[in-house]
C-alpha positions as CSV (number, residue, x, y, z in Angstrom):
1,X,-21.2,33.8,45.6
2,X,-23.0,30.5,44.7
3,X,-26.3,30.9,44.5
4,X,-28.8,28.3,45.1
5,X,-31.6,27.3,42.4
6,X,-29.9,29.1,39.6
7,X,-27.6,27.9,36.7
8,X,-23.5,29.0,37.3
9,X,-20.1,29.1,35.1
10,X,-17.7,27.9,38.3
11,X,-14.0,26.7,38.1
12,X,-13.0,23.0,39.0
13,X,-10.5,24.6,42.3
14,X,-10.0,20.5,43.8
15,X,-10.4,17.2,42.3
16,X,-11.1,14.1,44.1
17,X,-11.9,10.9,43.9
18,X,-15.6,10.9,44.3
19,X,-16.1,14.1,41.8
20,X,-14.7,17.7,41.6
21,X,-15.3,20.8,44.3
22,X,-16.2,24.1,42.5
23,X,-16.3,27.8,43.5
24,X,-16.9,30.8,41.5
25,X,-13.0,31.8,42.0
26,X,-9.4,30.0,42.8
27,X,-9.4,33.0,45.2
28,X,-13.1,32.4,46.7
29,X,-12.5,29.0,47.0
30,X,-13.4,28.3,50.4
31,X,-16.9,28.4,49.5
32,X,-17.3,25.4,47.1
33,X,-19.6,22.4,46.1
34,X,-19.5,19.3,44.4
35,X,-19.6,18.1,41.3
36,X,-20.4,14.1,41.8
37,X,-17.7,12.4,39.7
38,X,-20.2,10.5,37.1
39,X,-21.2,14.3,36.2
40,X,-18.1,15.5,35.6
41,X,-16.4,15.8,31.8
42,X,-13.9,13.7,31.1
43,X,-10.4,15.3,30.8
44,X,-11.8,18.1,32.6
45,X,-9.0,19.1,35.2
46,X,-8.4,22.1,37.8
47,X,-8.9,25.6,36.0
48,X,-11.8,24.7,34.0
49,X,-15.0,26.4,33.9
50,X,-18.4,24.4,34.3
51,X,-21.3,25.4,33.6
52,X,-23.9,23.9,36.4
53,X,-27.1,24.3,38.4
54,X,-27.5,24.6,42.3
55,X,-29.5,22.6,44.7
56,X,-29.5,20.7,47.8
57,X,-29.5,16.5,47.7
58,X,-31.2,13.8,49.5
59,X,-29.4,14.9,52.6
60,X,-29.9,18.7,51.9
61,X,-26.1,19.3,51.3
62,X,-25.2,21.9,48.6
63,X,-24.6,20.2,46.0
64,X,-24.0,20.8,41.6
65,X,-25.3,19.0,38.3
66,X,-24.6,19.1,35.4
67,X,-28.2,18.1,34.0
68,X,-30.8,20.3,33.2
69,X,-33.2,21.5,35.4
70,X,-37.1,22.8,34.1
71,X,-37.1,25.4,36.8
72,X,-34.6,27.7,38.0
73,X,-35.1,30.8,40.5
74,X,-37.5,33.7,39.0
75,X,-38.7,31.3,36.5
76,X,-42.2,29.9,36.0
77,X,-42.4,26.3,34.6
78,X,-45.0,23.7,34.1
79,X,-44.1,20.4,36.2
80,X,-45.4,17.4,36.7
81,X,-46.4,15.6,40.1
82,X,-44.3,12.6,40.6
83,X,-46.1,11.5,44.1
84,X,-47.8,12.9,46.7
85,X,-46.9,12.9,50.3
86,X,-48.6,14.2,54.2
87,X,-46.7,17.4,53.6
88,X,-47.2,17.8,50.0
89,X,-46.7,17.1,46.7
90,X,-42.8,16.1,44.5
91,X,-42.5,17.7,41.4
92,X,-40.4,16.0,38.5
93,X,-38.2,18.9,38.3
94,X,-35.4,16.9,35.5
95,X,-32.9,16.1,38.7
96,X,-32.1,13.6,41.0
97,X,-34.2,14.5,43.9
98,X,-37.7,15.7,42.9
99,X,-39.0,19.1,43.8
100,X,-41.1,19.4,47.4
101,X,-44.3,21.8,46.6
102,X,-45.9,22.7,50.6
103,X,-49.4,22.1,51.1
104,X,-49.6,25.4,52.2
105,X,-47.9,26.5,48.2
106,X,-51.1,24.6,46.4
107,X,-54.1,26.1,44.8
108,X,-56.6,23.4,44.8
109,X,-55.6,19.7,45.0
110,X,-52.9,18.4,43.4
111,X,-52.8,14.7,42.2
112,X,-49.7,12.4,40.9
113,X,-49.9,12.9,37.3
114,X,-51.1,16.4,37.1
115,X,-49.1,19.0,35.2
116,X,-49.2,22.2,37.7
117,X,-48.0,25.7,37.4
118,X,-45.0,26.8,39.6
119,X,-41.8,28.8,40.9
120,X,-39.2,28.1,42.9
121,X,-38.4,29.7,46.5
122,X,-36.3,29.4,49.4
123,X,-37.9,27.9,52.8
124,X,-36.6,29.0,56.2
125,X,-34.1,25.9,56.6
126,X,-32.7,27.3,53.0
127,X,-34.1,24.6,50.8
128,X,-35.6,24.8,47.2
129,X,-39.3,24.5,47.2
130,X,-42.1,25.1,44.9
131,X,-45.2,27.2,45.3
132,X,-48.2,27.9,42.7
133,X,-48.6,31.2,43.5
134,X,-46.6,32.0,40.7
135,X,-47.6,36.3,40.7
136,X,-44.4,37.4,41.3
137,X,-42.7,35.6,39.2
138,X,-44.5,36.4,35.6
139,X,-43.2,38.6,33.3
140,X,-44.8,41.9,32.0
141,X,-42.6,42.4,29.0
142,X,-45.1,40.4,26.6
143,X,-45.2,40.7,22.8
144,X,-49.3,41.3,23.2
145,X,-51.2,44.4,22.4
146,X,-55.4,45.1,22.5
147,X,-57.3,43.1,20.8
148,X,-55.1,40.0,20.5
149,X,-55.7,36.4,20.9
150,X,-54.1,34.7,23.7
151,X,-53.7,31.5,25.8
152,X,-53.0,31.1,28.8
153,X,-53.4,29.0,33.0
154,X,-55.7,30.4,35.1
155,X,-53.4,30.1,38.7
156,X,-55.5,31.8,41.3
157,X,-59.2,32.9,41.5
158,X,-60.5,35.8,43.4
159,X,-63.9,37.2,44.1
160,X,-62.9,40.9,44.3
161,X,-60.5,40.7,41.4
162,X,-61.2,38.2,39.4
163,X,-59.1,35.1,37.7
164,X,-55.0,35.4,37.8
165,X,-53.7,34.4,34.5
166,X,-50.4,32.7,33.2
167,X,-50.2,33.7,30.0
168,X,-48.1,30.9,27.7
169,X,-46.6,30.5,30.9
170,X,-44.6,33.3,31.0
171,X,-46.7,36.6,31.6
172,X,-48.8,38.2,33.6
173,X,-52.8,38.6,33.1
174,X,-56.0,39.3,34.5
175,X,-59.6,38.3,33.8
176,X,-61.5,41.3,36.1
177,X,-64.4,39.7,38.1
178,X,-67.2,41.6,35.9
179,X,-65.2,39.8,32.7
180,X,-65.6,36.0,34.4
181,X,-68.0,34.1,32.5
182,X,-68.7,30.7,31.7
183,X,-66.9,27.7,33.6
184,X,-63.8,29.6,34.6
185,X,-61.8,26.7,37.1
186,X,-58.8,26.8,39.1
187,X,-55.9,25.4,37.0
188,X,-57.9,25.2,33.6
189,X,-56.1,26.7,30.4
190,X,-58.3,29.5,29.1
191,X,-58.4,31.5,25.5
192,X,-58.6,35.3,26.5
193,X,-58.8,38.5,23.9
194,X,-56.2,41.2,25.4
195,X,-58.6,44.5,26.7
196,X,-55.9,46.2,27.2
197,X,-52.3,46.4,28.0
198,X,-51.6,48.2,31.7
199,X,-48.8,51.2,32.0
200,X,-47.3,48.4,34.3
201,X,-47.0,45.4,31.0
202,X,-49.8,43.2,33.3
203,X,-52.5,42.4,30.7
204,X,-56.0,42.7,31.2
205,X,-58.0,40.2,29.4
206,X,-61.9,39.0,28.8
207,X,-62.8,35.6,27.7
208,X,-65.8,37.4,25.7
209,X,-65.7,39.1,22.0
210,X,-66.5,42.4,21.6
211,X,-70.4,43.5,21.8
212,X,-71.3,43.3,18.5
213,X,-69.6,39.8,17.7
214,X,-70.8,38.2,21.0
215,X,-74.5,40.0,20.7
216,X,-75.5,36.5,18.2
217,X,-73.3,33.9,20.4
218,X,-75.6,35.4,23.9
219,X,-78.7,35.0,21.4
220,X,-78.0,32.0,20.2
221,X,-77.6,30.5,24.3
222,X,-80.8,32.3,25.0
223,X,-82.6,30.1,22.4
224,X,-81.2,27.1,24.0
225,X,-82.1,27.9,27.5
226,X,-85.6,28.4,25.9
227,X,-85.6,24.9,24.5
228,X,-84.1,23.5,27.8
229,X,-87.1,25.0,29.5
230,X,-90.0,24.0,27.1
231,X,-90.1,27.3,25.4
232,X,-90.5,29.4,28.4
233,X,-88.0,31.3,30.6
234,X,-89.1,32.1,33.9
235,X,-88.0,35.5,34.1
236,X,-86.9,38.1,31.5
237,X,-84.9,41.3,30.7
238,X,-86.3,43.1,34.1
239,X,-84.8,40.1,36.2
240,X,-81.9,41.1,39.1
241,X,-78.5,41.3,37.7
242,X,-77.3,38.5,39.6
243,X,-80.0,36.2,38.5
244,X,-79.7,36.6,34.6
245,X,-75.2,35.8,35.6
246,X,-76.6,32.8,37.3
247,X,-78.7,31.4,34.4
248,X,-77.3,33.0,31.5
249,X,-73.7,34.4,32.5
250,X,-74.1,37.2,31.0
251,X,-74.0,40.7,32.2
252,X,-77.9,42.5,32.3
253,X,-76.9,44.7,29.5
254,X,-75.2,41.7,27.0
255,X,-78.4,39.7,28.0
256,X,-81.1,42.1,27.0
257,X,-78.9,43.3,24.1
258,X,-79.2,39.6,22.7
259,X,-82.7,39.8,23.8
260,X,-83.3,42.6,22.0
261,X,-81.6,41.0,18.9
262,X,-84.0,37.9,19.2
263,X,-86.9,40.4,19.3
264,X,-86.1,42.5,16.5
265,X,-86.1,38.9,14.7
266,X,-89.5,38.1,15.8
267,X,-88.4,34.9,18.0
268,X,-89.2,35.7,21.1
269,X,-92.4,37.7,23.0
270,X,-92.0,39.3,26.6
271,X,-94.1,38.9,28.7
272,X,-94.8,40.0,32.5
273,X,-92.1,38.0,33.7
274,X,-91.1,35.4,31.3
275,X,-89.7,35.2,27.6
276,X,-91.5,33.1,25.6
277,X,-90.4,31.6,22.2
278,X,-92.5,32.2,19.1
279,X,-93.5,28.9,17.2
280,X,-92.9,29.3,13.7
């Protein structure tokens, strides 16, 4: 069977003059595409095997290259957008005709020159597209383990779970929604410490250090909020949860641990409902 968006070794079965027809078989050779003729080898002749990729032309006719595509089906690749259209965005894919990504595949907008995080698929009128919603198509066989450093695209954002991570690309990760600090965007390449590694090979990740080692990096943020507002914050370690994440983003217990790190070195006074710094 030839199979559409993937990369085949088929036999020349009939040459012409405008290229070669291949099949996977001289007996299955009533199913068979074309090889244009400025793609084909010279000297190659009836018999030989070709290795090609799969995909639809200008015309959406079956049709086989020789070139290298960047993207094949259950791969994730990192394309650029050649143009964008009323019905989406073209995707420099390494062939002829460029790569259609739906409106309805985006996360976020896309603009012509951005580098954007895909797989491929195959619409209802059996033609390769591209979506962003690239979950399925990551791995879970990484090389990772606890504790390790690693880099990866953040592709979707979710309030009840968090922010869905590529990582290098390739794997599957999460950054739970108590984990999400900082300025954590759609698209953005983030650096992540593996928490752990799920029974199913997803990662989970955290864009913090551990306790201890982030305990002087909150305190440190504290003192600069402090400076930003004159010495004085208007509210302190009894605040609501969600309003020391909104002005801090931290958690209550990392913010009145670096608090408590801050008091201990006699920098800060608490009062009612402020934190004050202490002038040396």
């Amino acid at each position: 069977m030839i199979r559409l968006g993937e990369k085949q070794e088929l036999v020349i079965v009939k040459k012409v003059d405008f290229g070669v027809y291949l099949a996977v078989s001289r007996e299955t050779a009533e199913e068979k595409v074309l090889l244009p003729a400025r793609q084909v080898p010279e000297e190659s002749d009836e018999g030989d095997r070709l290795e090609v990729f799969i995909y639809r032309d200008s015309e959406d006719r079956l049709i086989a290259t020789t070139r290298a595509s960047k993207l094949e089906m259950g791969q994730v690749a990192e394309l650029t957008v050649a143009q964008t259209g009323k019905l989406g965005a073209f995707l420099d894919w390494g062939l002829e005709k460029d790569l259609f990504l739906p409106f309805k595949e985006q996360r976020g907008q896309v603009r012509e020159g951005d580098a954007v995080l895909v797989s491929l698929y195959i619409d209802k009128s059996d033609r390769l597209c591209a979506t962003m919603n690239v979950y399925e198509a990551l791995r879970t066989d990484s090389p990772y383990q606890a504790e390790d450093r690693v880099r990866g695209r953040v592709y979707e954002i979710s309030d009840n779970f968090g922010a869905f991570v590529a990582v290098d690309n390739l794997y599957s990760g999460l950054i739970a929604a108590k984990e999400l600090y900082g300025d954590i965007r759609l698209g953005a390449d983030v650096e992540a410490r593996v928490l752990r590694v799920r029974e199913d090979g997803k990662l989970d990740l955290s864009v913090r250090e551990k306790a201890y080692l982030q305990m002087d990096t909150d305190a440190e943020k504290i003192m600069e909020l402090l400076d930003s507002y004159e010495g004085a914050l208007p509210f302190n370690d009894k605040a609501a949860p969600e309003v020391i994440r909104h002005e801090t983003g931290m958690s209550k217990n990392e913010f009145k641990r670096a608090v408590g790190r801050l008091l201990k070195q006699g920098k800060i006074e608490i009062e009612e409902k402020t934190i004050r710094l202490i002038k040396s």
